[in-house]
PDB file with SEQRES, HELIX, SHEET and CRYST1 records, atoms N, CA, C and O in Angstrom:
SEQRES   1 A   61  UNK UNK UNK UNK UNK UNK UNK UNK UNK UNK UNK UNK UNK          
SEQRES   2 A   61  UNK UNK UNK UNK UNK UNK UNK UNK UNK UNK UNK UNK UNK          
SEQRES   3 A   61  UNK UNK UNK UNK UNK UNK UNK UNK UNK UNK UNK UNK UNK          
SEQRES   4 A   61  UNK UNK UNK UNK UNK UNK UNK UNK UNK UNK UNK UNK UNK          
SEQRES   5 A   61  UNK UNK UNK UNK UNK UNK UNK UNK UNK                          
HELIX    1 AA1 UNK A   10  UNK A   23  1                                  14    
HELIX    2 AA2 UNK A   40  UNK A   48  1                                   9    
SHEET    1 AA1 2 UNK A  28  UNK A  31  0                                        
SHEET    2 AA1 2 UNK A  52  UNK A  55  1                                        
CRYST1    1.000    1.000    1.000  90.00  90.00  90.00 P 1           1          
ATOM      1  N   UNK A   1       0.843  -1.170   0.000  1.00  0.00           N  
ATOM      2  CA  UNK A   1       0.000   0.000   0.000  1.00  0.00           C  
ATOM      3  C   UNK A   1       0.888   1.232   0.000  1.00  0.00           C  
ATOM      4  O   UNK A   1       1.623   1.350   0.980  1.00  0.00           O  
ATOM      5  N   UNK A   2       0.947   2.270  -1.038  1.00  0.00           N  
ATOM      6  CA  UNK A   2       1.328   3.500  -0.646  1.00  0.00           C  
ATOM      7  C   UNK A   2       0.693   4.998  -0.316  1.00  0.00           C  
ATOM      8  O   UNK A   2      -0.180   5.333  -1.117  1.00  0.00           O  
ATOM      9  N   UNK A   3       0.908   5.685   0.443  1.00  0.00           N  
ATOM     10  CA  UNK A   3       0.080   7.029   0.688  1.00  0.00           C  
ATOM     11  C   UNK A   3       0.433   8.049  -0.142  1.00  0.00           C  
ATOM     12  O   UNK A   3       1.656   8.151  -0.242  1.00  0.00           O  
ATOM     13  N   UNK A   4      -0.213   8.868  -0.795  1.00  0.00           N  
ATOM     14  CA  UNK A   4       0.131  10.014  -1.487  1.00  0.00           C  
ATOM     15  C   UNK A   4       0.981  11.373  -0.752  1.00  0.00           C  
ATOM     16  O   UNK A   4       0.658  12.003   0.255  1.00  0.00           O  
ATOM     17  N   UNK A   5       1.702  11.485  -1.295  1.00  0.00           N  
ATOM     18  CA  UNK A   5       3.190  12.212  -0.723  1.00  0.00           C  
ATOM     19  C   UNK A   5       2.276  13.978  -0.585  1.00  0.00           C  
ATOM     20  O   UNK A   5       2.681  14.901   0.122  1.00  0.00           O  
ATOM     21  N   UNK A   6       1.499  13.999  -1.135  1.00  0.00           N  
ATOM     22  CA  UNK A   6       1.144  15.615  -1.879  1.00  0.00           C  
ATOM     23  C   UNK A   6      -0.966  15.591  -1.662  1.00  0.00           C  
ATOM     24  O   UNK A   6      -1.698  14.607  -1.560  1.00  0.00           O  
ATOM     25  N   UNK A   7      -1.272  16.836  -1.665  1.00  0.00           N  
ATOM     26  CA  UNK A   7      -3.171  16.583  -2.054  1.00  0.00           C  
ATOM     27  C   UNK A   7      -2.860  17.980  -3.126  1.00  0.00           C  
ATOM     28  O   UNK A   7      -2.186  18.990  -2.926  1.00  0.00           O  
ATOM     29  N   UNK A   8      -3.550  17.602  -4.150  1.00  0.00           N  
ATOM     30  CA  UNK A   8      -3.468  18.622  -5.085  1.00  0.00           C  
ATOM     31  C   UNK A   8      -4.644  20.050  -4.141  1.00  0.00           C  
ATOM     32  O   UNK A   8      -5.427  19.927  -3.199  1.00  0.00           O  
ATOM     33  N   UNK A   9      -4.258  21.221  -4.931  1.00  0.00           N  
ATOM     34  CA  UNK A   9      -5.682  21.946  -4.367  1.00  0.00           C  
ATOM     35  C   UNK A   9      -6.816  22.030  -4.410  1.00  0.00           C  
ATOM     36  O   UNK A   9      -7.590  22.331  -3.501  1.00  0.00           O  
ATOM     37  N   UNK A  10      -7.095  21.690  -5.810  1.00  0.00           N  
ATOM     38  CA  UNK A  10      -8.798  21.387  -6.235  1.00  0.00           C  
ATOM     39  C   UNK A  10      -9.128  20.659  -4.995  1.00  0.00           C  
ATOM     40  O   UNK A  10      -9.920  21.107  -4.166  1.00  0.00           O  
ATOM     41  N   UNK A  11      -8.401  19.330  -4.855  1.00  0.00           N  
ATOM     42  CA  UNK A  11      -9.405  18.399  -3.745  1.00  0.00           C  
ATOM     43  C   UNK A  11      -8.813  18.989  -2.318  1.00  0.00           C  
ATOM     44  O   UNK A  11      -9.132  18.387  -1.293  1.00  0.00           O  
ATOM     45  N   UNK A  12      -8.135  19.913  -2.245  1.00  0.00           N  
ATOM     46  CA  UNK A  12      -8.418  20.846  -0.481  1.00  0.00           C  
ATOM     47  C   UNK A  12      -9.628  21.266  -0.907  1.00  0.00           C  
ATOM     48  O   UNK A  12     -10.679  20.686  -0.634  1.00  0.00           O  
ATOM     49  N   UNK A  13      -9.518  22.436  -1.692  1.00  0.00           N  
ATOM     50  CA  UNK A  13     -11.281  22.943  -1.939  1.00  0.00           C  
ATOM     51  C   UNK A  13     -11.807  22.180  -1.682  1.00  0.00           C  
ATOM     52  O   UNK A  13     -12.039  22.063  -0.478  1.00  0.00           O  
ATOM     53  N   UNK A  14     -12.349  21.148  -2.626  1.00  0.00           N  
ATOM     54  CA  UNK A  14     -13.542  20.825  -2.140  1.00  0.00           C  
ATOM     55  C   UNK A  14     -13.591  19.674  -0.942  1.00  0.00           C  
ATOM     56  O   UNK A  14     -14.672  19.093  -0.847  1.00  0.00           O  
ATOM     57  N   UNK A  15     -12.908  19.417  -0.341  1.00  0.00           N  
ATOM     58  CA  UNK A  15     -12.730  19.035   1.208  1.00  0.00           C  
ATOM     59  C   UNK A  15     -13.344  20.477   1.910  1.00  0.00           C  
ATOM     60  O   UNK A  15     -14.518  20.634   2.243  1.00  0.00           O  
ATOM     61  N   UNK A  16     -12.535  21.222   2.012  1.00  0.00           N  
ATOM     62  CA  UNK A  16     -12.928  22.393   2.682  1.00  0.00           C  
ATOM     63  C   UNK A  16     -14.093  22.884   2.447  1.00  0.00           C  
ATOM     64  O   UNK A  16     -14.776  23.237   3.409  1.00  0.00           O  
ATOM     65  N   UNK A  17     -14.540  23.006   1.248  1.00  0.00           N  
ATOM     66  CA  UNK A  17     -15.983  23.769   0.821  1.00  0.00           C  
ATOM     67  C   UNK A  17     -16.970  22.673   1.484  1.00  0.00           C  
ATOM     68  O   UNK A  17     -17.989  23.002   2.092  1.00  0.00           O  
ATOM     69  N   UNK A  18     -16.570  21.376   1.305  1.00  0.00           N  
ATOM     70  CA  UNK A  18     -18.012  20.262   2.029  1.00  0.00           C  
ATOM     71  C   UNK A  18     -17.854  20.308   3.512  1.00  0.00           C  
ATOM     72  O   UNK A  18     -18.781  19.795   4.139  1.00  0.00           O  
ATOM     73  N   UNK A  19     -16.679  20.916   4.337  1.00  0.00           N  
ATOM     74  CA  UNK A  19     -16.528  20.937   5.525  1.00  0.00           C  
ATOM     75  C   UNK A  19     -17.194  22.027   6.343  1.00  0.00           C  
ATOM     76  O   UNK A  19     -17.800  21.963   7.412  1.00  0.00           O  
ATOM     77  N   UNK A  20     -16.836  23.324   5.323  1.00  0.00           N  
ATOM     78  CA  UNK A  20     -17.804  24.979   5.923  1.00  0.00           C  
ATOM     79  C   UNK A  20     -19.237  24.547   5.439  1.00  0.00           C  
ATOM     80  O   UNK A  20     -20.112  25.218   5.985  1.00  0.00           O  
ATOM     81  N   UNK A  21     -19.677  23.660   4.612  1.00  0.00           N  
ATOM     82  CA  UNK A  21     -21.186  23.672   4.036  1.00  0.00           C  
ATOM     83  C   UNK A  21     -21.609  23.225   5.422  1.00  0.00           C  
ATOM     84  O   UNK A  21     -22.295  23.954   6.140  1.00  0.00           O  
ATOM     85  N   UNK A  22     -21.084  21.701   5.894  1.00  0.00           N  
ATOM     86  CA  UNK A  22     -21.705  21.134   6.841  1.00  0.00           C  
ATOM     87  C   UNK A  22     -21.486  21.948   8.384  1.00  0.00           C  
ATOM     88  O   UNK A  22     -22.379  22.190   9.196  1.00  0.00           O  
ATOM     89  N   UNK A  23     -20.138  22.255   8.501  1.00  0.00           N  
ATOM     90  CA  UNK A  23     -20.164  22.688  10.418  1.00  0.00           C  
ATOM     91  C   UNK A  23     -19.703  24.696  10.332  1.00  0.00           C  
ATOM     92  O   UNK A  23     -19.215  25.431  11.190  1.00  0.00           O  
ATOM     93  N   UNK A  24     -20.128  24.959   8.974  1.00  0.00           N  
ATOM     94  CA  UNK A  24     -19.780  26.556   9.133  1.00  0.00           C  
ATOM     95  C   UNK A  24     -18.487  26.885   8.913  1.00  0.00           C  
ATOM     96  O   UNK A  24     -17.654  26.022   9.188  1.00  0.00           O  
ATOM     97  N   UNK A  25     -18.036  28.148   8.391  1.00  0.00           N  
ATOM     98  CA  UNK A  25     -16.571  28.331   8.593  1.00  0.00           C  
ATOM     99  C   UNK A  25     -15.763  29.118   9.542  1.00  0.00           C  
ATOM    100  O   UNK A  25     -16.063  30.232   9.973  1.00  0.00           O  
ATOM    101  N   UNK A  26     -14.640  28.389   9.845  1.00  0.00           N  
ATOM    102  CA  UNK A  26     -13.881  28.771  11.250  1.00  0.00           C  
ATOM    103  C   UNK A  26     -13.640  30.223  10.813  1.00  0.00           C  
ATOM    104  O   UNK A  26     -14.142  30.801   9.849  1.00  0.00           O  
ATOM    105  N   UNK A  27     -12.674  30.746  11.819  1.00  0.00           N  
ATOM    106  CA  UNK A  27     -12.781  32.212  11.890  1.00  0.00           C  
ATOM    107  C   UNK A  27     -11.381  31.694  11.339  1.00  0.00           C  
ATOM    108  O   UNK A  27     -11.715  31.820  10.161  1.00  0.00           O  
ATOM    109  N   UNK A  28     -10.361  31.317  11.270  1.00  0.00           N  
ATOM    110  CA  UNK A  28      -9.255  31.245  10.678  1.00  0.00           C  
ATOM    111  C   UNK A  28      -8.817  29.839  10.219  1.00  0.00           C  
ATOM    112  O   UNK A  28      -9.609  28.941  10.505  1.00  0.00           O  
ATOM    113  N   UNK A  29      -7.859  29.539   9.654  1.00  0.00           N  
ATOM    114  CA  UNK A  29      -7.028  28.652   8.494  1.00  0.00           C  
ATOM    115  C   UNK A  29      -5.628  28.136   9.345  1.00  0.00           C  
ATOM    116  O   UNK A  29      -4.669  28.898   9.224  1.00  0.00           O  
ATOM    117  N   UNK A  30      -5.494  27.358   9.886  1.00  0.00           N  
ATOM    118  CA  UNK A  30      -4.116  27.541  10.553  1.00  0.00           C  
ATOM    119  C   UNK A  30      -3.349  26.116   9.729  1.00  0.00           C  
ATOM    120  O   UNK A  30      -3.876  25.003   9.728  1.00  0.00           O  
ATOM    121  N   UNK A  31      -2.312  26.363   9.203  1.00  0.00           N  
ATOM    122  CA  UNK A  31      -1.576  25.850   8.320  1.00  0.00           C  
ATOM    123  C   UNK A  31      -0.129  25.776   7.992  1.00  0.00           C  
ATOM    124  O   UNK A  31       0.391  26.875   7.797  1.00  0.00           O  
ATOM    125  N   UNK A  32       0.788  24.544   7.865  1.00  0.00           N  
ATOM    126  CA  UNK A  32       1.556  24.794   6.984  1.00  0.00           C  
ATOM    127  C   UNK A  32       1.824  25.737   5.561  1.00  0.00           C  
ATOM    128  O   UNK A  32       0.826  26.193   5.004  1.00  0.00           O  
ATOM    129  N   UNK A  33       3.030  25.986   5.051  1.00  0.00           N  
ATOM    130  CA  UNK A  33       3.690  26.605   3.995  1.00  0.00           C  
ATOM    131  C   UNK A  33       3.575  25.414   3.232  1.00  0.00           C  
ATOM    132  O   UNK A  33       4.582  25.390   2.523  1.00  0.00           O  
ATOM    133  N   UNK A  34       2.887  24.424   3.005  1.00  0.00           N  
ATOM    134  CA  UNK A  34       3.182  23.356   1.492  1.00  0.00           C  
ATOM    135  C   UNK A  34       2.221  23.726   0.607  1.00  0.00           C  
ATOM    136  O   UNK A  34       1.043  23.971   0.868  1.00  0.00           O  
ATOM    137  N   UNK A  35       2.817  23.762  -0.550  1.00  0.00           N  
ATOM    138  CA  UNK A  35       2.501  24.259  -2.057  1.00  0.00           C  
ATOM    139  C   UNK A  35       1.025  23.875  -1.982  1.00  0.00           C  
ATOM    140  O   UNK A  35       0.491  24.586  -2.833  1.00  0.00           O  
ATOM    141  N   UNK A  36       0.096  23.124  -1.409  1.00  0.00           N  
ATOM    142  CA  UNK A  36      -1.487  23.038  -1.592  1.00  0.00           C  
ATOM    143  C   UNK A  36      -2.060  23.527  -0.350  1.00  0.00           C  
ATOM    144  O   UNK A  36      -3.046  22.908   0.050  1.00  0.00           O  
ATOM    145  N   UNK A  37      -1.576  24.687   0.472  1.00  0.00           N  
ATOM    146  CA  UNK A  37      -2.078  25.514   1.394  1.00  0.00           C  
ATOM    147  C   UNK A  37      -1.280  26.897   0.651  1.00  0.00           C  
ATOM    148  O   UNK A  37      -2.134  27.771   0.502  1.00  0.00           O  
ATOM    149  N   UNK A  38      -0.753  27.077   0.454  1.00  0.00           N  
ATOM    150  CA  UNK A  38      -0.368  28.765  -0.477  1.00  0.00           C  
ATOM    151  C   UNK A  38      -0.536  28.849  -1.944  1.00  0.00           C  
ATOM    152  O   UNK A  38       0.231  29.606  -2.539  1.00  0.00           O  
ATOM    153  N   UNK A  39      -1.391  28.213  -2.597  1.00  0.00           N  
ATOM    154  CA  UNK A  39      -1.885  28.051  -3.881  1.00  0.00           C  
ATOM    155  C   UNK A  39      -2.680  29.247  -3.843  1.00  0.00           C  
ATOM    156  O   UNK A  39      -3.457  29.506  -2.924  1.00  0.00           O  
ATOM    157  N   UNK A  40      -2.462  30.047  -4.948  1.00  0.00           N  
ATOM    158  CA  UNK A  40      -3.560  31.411  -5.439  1.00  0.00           C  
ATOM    159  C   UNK A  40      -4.984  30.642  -5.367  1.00  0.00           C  
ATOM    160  O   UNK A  40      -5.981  31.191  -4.898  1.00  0.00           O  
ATOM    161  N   UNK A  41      -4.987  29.454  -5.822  1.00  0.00           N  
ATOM    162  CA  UNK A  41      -6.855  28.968  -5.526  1.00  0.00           C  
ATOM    163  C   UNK A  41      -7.582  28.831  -4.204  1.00  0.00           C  
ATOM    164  O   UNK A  41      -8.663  29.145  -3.704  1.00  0.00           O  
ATOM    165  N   UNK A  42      -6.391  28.170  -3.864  1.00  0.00           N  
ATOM    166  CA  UNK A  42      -6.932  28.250  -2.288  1.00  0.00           C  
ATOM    167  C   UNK A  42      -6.939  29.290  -1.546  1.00  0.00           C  
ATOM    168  O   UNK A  42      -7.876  29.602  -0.811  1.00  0.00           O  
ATOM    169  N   UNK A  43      -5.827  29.948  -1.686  1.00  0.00           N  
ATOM    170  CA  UNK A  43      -6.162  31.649  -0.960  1.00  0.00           C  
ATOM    171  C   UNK A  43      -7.552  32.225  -1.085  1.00  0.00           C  
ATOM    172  O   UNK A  43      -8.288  32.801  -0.283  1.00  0.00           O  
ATOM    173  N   UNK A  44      -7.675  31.865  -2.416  1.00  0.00           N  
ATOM    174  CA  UNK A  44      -8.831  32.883  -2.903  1.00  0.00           C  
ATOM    175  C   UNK A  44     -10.259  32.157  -2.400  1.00  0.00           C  
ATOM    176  O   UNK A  44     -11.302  32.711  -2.052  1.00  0.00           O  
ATOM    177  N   UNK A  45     -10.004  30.995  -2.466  1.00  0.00           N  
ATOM    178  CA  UNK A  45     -11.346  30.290  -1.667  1.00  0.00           C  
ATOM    179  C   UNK A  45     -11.620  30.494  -0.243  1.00  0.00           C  
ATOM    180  O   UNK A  45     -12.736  30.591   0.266  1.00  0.00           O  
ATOM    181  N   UNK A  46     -10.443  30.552   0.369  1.00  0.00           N  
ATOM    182  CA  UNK A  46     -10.760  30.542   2.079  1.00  0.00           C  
ATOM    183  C   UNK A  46     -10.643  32.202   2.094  1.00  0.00           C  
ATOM    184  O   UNK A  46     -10.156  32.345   3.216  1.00  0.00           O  
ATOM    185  N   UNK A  47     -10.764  33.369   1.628  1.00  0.00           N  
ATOM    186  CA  UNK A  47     -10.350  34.456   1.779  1.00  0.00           C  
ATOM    187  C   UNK A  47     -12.031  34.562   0.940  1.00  0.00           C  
ATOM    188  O   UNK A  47     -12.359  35.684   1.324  1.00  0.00           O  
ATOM    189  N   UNK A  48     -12.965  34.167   0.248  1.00  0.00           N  
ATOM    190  CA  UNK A  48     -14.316  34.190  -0.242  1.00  0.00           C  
ATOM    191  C   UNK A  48     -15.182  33.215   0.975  1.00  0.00           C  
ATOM    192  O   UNK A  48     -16.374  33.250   1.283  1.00  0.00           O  
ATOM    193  N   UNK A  49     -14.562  32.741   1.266  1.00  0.00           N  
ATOM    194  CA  UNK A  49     -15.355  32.291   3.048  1.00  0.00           C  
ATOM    195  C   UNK A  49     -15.391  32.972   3.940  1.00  0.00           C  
ATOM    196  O   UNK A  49     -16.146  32.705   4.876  1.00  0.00           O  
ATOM    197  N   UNK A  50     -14.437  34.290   3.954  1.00  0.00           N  
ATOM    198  CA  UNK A  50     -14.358  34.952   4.890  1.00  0.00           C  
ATOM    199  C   UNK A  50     -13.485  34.401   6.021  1.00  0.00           C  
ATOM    200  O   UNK A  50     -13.549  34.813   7.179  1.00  0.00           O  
ATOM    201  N   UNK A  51     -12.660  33.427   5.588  1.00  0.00           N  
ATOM    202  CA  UNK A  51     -11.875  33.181   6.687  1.00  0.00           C  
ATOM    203  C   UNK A  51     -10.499  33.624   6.467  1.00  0.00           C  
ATOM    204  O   UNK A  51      -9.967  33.722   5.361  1.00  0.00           O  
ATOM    205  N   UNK A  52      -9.965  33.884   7.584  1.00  0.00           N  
ATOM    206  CA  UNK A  52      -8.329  34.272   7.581  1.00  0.00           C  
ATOM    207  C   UNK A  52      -7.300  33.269   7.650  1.00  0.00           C  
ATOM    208  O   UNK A  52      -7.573  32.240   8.268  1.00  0.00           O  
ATOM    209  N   UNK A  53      -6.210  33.382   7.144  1.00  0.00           N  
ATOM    210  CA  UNK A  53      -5.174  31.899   7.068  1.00  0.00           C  
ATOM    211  C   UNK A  53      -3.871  32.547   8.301  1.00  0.00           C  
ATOM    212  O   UNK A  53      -3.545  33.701   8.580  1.00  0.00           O  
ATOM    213  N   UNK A  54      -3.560  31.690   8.626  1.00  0.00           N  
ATOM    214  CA  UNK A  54      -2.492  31.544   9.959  1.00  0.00           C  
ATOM    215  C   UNK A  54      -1.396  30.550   8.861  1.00  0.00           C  
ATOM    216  O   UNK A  54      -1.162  29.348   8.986  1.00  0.00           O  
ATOM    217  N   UNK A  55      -1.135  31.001   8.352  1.00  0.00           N  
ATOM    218  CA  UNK A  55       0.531  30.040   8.054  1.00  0.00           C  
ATOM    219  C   UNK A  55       1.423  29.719   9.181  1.00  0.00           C  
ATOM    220  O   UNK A  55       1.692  30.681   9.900  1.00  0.00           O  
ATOM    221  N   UNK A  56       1.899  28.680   9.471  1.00  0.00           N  
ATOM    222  CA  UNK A  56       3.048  28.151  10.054  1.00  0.00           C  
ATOM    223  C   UNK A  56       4.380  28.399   9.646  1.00  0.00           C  
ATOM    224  O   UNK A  56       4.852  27.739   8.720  1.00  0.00           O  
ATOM    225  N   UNK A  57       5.118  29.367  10.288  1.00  0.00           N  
ATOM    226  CA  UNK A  57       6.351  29.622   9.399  1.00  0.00           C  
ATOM    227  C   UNK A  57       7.342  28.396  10.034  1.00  0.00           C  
ATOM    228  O   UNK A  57       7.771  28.387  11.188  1.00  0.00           O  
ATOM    229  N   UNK A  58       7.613  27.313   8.951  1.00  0.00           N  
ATOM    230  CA  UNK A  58       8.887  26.462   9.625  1.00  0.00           C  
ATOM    231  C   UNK A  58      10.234  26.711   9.448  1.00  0.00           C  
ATOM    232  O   UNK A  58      11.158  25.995   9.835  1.00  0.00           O  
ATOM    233  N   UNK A  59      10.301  27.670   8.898  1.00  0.00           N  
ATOM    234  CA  UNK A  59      11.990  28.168   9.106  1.00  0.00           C  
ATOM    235  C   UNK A  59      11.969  29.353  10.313  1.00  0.00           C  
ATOM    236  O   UNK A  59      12.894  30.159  10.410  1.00  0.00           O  
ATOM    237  N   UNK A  60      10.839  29.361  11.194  1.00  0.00           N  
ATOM    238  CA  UNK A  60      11.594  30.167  12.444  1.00  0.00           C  
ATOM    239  C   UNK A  60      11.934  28.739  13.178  1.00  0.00           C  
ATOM    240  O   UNK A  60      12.960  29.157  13.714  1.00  0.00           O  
ATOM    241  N   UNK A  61      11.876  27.674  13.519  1.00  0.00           N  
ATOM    242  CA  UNK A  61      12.049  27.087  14.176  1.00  0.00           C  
ATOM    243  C   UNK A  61      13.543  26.296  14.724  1.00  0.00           C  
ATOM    244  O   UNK A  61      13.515  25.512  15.672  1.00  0.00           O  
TER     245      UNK A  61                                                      
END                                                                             
């Protein structure tokens, strides 16, 4: 069995969009820096929800 290394963004969207349909959307986004959380699509989707994103910076650490 192998696990997928990556989730493209389309399927965050629509994870996320079936997640705010059913329990509402959070007041913020708290997240890693990987390329399918800082995608211009996804910005623009969780920023049309009205929610704010919290990036995780891992190079302060």
């Amino acid at each position: 069995m192998s696990v997928a290394g990556s989730i493209r963004s389309k399927r965050v969207i629509e994870v996320l969009s079936r997640l705010i349909s059913t329990h509402g959307a959070p007041l913020f986004l708290r997240s890693d820096n990987g390329p399918e959380f800082v995608s211009h699509a996804i910005l623009e989707s969780i920023a049309e929800s009205g929610i704010a994103t919290a990036l995780i910076d891992l190079t302060a650490a």
